[in-house]
N, C-alpha and C positions, 0 to 999 in steps of 0.2 A: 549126853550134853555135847553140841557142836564147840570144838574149839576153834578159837581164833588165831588165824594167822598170827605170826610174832611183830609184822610188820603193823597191825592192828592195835597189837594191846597200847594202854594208856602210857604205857611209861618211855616207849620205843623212839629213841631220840629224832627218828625220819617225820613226829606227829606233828611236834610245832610249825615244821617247815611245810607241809603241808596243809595245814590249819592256816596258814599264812597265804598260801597258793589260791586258797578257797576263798581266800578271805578280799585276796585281792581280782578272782576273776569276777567275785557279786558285784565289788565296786564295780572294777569295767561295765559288767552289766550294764549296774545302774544310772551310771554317766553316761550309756548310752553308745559307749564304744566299741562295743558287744552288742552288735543287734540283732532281736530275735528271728530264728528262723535263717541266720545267717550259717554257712558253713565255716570250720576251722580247724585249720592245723595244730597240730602240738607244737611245734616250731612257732608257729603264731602265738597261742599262747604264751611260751616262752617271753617271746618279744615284749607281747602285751602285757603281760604279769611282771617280768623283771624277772622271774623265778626259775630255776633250775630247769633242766631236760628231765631228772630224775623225781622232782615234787610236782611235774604237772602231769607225768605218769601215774602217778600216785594219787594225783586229783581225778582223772579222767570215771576210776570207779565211781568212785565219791557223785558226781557230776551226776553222772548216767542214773547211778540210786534213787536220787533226788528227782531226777526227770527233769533237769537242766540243761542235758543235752542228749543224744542221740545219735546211735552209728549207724551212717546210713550206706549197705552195702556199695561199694567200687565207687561211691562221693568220698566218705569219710563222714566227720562229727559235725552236726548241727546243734545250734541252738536251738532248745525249745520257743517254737512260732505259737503266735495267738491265733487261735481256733475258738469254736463255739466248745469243743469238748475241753479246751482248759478252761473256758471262763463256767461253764457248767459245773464242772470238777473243782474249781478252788474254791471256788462262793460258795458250794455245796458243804466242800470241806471247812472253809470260815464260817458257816451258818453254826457246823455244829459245836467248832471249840467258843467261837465267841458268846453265841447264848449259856453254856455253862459259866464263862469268866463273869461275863458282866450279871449274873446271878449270883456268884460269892461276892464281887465289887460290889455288889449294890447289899448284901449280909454285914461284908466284914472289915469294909476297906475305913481307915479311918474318916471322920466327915472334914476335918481340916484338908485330907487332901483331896477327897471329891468337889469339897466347896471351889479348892483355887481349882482346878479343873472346869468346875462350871463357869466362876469369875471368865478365869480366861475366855472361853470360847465368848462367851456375853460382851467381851469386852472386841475379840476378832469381828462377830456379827456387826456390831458397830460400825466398827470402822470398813467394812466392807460397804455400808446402805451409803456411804460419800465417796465410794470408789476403792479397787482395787490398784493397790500399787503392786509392782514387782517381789518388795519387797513383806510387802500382807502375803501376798501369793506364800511366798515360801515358809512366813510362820505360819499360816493355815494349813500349810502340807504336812509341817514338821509336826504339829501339834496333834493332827488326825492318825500320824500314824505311831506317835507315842504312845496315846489314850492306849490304843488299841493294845499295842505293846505292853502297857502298864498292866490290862486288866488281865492280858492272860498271862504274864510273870507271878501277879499275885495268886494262881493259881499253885504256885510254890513246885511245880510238875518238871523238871529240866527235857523230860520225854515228849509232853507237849512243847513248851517251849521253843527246843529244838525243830519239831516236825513244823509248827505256828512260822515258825521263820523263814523257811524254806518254802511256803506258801504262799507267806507276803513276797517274796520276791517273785513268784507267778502271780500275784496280782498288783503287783507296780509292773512288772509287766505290761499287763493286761491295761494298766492307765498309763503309760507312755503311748501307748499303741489306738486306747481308746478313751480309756474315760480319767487320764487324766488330770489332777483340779485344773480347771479353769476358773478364770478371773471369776466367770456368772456363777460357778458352782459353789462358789466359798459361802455366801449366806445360805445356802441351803443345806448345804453339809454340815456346816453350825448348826445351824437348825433339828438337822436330825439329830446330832448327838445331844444338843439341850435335855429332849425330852427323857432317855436314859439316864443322864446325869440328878435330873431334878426327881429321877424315878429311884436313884441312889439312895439322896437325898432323906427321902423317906419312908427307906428302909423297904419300898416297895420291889419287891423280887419280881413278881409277876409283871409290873408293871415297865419294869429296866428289861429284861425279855422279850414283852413286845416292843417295845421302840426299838432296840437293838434288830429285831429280824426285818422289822417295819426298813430299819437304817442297809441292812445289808442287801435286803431285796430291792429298794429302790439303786443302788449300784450295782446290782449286777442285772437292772432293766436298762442302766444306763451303757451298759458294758455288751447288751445284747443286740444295745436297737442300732448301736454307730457301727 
C-alpha cells in the first residue's frame, strides 16, 4: 500500500487552507481573471488568491494533477489553454459520466423534482422566443449547469463527483473561449435538455441517453467549429 504524505492526510490542519486556495484560484478562473493559457507566478497567485506563500505551494500539486496548469520549463506555470485536444478530451470525458447520470436520473430521481426542472427550462424557453435579456442570459447559464451538476451528484459517487468537477471547469473553459451561451443559444440549449428531461419523465432510460449524447455532441460541434 502507497502511503500518503502527512501533509495529505484528511485531518492535517494545512487541508482547509488549501482547499480554500483551490477554491479561490477556480473562482479567479472563472471570473475570467485567470485567463487560459496564460502564464503565472506563485507570487501572482498570492496576490490574486489573497492566500498564503505556503497554501499556494501546496495548491500548485493539486493544480498540475487536475491539469489546470502546467510547468513550462525556464517560462514557469501556465494555465491550461483551449486546444482541440482539451475540447476532444473533456466532452469525451463528459459523454461518458453524463450518459451514466442521466440514466439513473431518468431510473430514480424523484418525478417532483424532474418535473420542476422540466417546468423551468419550458418556462426559460419561453421567455427567450420575446428576447433575451441579460438577465435570462445568466439564469439559463446557471440553470444548464445545475441540471447537469444535479444528475451526476445523484450518482451518490463523491469519486466521480470530484473528477465531474474538475472537468466542468475545462469545459466553462472551453465556453468563455468558445461556445459560451449566447443570447441565440439559450432556446436551443432548452431545447436540447427538454427532450432528456421529458425522456425522465417517462421512466425512459434509453430514451434520456440518447437526447443526452444527441445534447452533448451538439456542444462540442459547437466548441469544434468556432
Amino acid at each position: 500500500m502507497i502511503e500518503r504524505p502527512e501533509s495529505e492526510l484528511s485531518d492535517s490542519p494545512s487541508r482547509p487552507m488549501r482547499d480554500l486556495a483551490y477554491r479561490n484560484f477556480t473562482d479567479r478562473l472563472m471570473s475570467r481573471d485567470i485567463r487560459p493559457g496564460q502564464f503565472i507566478s506563485q507570487r501572482e497567485l498570492v496576490a490574486m488568491t489573497g492566500m498564503p506563500l505556503g497554501a499556494i505551494r501546496e495548491l500548485v500539486p493539486r493544480l498540475e494533477a487536475d491539469g489546470l496548469i502546467k510547468t513550462v520549463p525556464k517560462r514557469g506555470m501556465q494555465v491550461a489553454h483551449v486546444d482541440l485536444d482539451l475540447i476532444r478530451n473533456a466532452f469525451q470525458f463528459r459523454l461518458m459520466m453524463e450518459r451514466e447520470a442521466v440514466a439513473e436520473f431518468a431510473r430514480t430521481a424523484p418525478m417532483d423534482l424532474i418535473a420542476d426542472q422540466h417546468r423551468q427550462h419550458l418556462e426559460i424557453a419561453a421567455e427567450a422566443r420575446n428576447g433575451v435579456s441579460p438577465a435570462l442570459l445568466q439564469r439559463a447559464q446557471a440553470m444548464d449547469w445545475r441540471l447537469h451538476d444535479l444528475m451526476i451528484d445523484r450518482l451518490g459517487n463523491e469519486i466521480i463527483s470530484n473528477a465531474y468537477r474538475v472537468n466542468s471547469i475545462k469545459i466553462r473553459l472551453i465556453g468563455f473561449e468558445r461556445v459560451r451561451m449566447l443570447p441565440e443559444l439559450v432556446d436551443s440549449v432548452m431545447a436540447e435538455h427538454i427532450p432528456f428531461l421529458e425522456a425522465a419523465l417517462r421512466r425512459d432510460v434509453n430514451g434520456a441517453m440518447s437526447a443526452m449524447e444527441a445534447h452533448i455532441a451538439s456542444a462540442r460541434a459547437r466548441a469544434m467549429q468556432l
